[in-house]
C-alpha positions as a Markdown table, in Angstrom:
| # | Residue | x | y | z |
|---|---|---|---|---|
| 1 | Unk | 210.8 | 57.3 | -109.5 |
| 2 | Unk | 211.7 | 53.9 | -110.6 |
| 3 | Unk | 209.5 | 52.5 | -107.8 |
| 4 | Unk | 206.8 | 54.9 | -109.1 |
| 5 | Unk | 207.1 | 53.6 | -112.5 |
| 6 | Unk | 206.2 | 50.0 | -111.6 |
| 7 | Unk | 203.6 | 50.5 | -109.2 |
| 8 | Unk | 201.9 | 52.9 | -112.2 |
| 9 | Unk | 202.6 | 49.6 | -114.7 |
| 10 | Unk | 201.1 | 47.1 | -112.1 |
| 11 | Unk | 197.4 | 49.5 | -111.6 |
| 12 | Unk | 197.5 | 49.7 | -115.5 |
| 13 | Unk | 197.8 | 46.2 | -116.4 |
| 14 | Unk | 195.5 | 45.7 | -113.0 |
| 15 | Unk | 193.3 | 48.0 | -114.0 |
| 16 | Unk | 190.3 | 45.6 | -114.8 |
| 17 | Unk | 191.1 | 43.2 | -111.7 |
| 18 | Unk | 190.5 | 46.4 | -109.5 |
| 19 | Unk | 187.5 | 47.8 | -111.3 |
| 20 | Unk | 186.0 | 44.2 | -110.6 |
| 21 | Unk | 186.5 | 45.0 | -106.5 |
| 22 | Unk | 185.7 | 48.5 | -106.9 |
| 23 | Unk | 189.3 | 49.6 | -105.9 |
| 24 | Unk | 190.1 | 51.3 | -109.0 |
| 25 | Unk | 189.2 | 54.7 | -107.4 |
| 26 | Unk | 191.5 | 53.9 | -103.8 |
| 27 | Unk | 194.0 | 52.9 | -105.6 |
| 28 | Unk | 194.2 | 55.6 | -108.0 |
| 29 | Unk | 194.2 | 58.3 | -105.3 |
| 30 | Unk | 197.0 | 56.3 | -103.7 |
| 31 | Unk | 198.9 | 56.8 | -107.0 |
| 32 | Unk | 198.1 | 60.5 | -107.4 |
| 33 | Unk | 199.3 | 60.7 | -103.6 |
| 34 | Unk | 202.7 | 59.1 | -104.5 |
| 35 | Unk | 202.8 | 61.3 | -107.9 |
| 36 | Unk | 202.6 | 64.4 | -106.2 |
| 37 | Unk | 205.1 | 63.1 | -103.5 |
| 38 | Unk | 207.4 | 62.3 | -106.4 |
| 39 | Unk | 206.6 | 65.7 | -108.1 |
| 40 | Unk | 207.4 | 67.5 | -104.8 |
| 41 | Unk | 210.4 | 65.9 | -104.6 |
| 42 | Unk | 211.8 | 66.4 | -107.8 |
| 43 | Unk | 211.2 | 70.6 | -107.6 |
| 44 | Unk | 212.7 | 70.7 | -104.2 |
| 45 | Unk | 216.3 | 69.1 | -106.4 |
| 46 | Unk | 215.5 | 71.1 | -109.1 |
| 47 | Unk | 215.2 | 74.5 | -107.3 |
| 48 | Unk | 218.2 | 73.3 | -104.8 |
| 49 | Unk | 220.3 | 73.0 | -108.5 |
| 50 | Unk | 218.9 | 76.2 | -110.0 |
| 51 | Unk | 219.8 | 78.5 | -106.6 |
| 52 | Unk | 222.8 | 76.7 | -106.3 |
| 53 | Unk | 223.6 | 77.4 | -110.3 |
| 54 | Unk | 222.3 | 81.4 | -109.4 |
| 55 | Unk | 224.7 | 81.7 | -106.4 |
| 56 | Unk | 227.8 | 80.3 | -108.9 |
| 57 | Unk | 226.9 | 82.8 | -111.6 |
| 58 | Unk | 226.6 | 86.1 | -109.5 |
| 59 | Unk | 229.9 | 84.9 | -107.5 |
| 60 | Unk | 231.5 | 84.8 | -111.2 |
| 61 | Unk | 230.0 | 88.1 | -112.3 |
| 62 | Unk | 230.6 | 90.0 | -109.4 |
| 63 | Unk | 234.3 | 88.8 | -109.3 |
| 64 | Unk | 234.6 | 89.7 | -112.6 |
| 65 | Unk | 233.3 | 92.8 | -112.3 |
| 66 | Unk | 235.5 | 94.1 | -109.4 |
| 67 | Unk | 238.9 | 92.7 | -110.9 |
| 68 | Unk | 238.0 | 94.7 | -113.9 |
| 69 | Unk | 237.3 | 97.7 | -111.3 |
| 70 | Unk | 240.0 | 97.2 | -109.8 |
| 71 | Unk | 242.4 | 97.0 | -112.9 |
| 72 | Unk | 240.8 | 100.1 | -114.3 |
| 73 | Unk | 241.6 | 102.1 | -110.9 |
| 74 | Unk | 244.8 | 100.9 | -111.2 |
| 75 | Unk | 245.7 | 101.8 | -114.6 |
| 76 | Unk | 243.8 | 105.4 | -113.9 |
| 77 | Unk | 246.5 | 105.9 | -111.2 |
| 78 | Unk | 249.4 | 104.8 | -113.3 |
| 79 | Unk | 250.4 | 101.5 | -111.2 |
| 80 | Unk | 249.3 | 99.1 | -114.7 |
| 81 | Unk | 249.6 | 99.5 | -118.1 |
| 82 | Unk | 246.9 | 99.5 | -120.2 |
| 83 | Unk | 247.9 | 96.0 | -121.9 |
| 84 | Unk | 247.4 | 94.0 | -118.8 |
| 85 | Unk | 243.5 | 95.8 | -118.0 |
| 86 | Unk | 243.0 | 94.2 | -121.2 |
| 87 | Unk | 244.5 | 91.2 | -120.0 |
| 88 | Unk | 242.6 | 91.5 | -117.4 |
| 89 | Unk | 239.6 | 92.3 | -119.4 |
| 90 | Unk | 240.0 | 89.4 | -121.4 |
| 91 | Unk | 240.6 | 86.9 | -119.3 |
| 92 | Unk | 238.7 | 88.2 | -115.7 |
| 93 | Unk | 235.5 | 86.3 | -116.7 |
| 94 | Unk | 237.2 | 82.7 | -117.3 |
| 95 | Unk | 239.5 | 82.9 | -114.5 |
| 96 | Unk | 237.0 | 83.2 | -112.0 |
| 97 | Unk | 234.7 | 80.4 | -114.0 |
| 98 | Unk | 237.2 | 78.3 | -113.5 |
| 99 | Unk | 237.8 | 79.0 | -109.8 |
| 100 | Unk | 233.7 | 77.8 | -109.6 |
């Protein structure tokens, strides 16, 4: 990006010097080449992040979701009180954020 950035400041404050040698049109495709490179690049992080971000959060939820299962089976059959499903209830959620 950074190298992106100077080469885009050079063809500006070039501009006139390559209008003079009719390159002002090859050397703007050049840049829309590298821009879209750039831009390519950029998305493929991005959506790498967001899955990555998607994968964490349904790990979380589901985790959640079957300790609190599992607490209310267990307090259905007697084995746990009803204090620690709220416990559980309570806390499920952070414990496995915190394990991510």
């Amino acid at each position: 990006m950074k190298s992106f950035g100077s080469e885009f400041l050079d063809g500006v404050q070039g501009l006139p010097t390559l209008k003079a040698f009719g390159q002002s049109t090859a050397y703007g495709r050049r840049l829309a080449d590298k821009a879209r490179e750039l831009c390519d690049s950029t998305l493929r992080v991005l959506s790498t992040g967001v899955m990555t971000r998607g994968i964490t959060d349904c790990g979380v939820a589901i985790g959640a979701a079957a300790a609190l299962s599992l607490a209310a089976w267990r307090v259905s059959q007697g084995l746990m009180s009803i204090e620690a499903l709220l416990i559980v209830l309570m806390a499920g959620t952070e414990v496995f954020s915190a394990a991510a």
